[in-house]
C-alpha distance (Angstrom), angle and dihedral (degrees) to the residues before:
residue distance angle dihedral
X1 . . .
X2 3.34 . .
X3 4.42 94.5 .
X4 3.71 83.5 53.3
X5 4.10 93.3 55.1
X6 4.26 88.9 47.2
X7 3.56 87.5 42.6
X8 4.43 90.4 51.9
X9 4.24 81.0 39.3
X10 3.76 93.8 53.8
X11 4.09 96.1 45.2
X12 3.59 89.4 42.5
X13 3.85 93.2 51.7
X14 3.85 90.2 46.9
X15 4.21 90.2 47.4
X16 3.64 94.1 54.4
X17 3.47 91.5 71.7
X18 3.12 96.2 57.6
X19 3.69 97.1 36.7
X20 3.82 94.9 56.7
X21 4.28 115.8 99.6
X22 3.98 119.3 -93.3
X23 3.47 118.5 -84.2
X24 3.67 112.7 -111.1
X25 3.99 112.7 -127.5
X26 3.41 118.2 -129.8
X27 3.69 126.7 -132.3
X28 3.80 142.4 -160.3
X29 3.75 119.0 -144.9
X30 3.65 118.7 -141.8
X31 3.24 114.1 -137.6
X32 3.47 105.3 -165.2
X33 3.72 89.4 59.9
X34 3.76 96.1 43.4
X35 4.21 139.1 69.9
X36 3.71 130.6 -174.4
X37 3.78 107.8 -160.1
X38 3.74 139.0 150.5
X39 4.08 138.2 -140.1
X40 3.74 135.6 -135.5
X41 3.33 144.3 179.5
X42 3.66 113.3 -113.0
X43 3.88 132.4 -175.1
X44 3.86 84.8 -42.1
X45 4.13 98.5 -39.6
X46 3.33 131.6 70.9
X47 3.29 121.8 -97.5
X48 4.25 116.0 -148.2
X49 3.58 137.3 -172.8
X50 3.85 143.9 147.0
X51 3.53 147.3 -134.3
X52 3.72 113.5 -99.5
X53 4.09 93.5 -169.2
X54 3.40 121.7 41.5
X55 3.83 144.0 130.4
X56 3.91 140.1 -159.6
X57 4.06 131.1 -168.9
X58 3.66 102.2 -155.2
X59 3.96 120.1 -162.6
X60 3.39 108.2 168.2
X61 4.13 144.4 135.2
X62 3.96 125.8 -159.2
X63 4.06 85.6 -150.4
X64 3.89 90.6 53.7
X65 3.74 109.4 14.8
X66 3.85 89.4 161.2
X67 3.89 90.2 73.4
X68 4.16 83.7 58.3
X69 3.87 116.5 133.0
X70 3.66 111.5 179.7
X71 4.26 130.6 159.2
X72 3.61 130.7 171.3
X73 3.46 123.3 -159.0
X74 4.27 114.7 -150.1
X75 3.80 124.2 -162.9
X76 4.10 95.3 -140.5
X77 3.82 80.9 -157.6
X78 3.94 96.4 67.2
X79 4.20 89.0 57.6
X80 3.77 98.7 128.0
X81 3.88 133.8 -173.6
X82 3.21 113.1 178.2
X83 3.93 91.3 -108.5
X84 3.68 117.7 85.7
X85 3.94 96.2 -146.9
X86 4.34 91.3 56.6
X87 3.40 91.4 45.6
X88 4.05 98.8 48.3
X89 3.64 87.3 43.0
X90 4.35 85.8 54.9
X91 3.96 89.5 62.3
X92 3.85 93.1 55.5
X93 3.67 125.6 94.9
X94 3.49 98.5 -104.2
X95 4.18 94.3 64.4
X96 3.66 116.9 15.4
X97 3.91 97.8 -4.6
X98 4.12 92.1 -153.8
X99 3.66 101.6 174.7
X100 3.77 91.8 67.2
X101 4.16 93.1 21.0
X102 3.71 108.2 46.4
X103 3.60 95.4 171.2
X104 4.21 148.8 4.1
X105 3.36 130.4 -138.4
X106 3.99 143.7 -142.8
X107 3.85 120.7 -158.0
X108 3.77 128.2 -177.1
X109 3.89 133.9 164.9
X110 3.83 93.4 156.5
X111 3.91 109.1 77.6
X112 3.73 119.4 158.3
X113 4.39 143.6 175.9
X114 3.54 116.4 -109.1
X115 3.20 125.1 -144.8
X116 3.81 96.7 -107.8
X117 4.02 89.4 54.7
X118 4.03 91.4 -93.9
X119 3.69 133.1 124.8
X120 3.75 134.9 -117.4
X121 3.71 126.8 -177.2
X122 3.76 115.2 -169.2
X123 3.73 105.0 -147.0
X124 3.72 152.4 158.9
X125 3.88 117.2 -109.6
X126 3.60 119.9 -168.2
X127 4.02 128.2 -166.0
X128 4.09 120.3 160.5
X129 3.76 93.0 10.0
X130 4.19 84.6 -63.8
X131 3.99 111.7 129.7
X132 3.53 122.3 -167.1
X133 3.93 137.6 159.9
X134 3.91 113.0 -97.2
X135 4.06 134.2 175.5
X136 3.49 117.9 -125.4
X137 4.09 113.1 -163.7
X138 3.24 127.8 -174.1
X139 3.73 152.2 132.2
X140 3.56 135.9 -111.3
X141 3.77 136.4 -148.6
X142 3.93 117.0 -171.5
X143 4.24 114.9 -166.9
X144 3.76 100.9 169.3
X145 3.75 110.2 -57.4
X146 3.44 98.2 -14.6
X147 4.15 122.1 90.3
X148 3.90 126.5 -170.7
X149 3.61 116.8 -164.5
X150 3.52 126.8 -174.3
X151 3.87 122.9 -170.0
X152 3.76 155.2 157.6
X153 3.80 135.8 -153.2
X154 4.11 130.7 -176.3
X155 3.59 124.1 -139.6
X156 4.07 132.4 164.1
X157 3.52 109.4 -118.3
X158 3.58 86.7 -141.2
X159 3.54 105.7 55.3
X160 4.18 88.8 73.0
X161 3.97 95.7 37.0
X162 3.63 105.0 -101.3
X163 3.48 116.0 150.9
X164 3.72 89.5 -10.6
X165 3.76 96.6 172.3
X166 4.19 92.8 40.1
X167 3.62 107.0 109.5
X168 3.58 119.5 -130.0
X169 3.81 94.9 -109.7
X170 3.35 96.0 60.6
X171 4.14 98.8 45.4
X172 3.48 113.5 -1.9
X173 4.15 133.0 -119.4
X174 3.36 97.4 -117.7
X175 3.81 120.2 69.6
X176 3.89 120.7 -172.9
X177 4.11 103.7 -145.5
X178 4.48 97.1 -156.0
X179 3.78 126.3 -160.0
X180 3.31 128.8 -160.5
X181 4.40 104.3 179.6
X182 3.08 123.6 173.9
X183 4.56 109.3 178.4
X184 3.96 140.5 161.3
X185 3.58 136.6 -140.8
């Protein structure tokens, strides 16, 4: 009896290895090869910019992308036009409010495959102490250690108080947040 209970200990110290959940990768964005921006309709255009400042902590592994933890962490104060009045007027209270809320947040632990091939991360994003669920999708290209995503989520502007007041003819609801990421292992 007792060679049969070392023999179930040894297989069941060899099967735990195998047993145990994928190990997320981790990945370092580059920054210089990366942007975070957003679109807008404005007055019949659209209106883009990006965030200058930003940062992401990537864990995440193509085999297992459901053990994925990733946040990014956006100084509202770096959103930049390319015209000085837009982008003072961002700071204020009435958009981004950056005096009192330095920075937003994205949060996701629930990445999945599409069907197509594509990614989408449902996440929380949070801007002026506001969160709300959002759907990051994207897609991913892996050469060695180096990953490119591209991506897209939705949100309504006025759901987290920005520009609550703005009608929707002069800059619309709907803002389209873009990414552009480009990371290695």
């Amino acid at each position: 009896m007792s060679l049969n209970i070392k023999a179930l200990a040894t297989i069941l110290a060899l099967a735990v290895p195998f047993a145990s959940p994928a190990m997320a990768e981790t990945w370092t964005v580059d920054q210089d090869s990366s942007t975070l921006g957003f679109e807008v309709p404005q007055s019949g255009k659209t209106l883009t910019g990006t965030f200058e400042s930003w940062t992401a902590s990537i864990d995440f592994d193509t085999d297992a992308p459901e053990d994925a933890f990733i946040t990014v962490e956006i100084e509202t104060g770096s959103a930049a036009t390319g015209n000085g009045q837009y982008d003072g007027m961002l700071k204020t209270a009435d958009w981004f409010a950056v005096d009192e809320f330095g920075s937003a947040d994205f949060t996701t632990d629930n990445v999945m495959v599409l069907d197509d091939g594509s990614y989408k991360a449902d996440g929380l994003l949070t801007i002026k102490a506001m969160t709300l669920p959002i759907e990051l999708n994207f897609t991913l290209d892996i050469e060695g250690d180096t990953a490119h995503a591209v991506g897209t989520a939705t949100l309504e502007r006025k759901d987290y108080k920005l520009g609550p007041a703005v009608n929707a003819e002069t800059v619309g609801e709907t803002v389209t947040v873009t990414l552009d990421l480009t990371a290695t292992r």
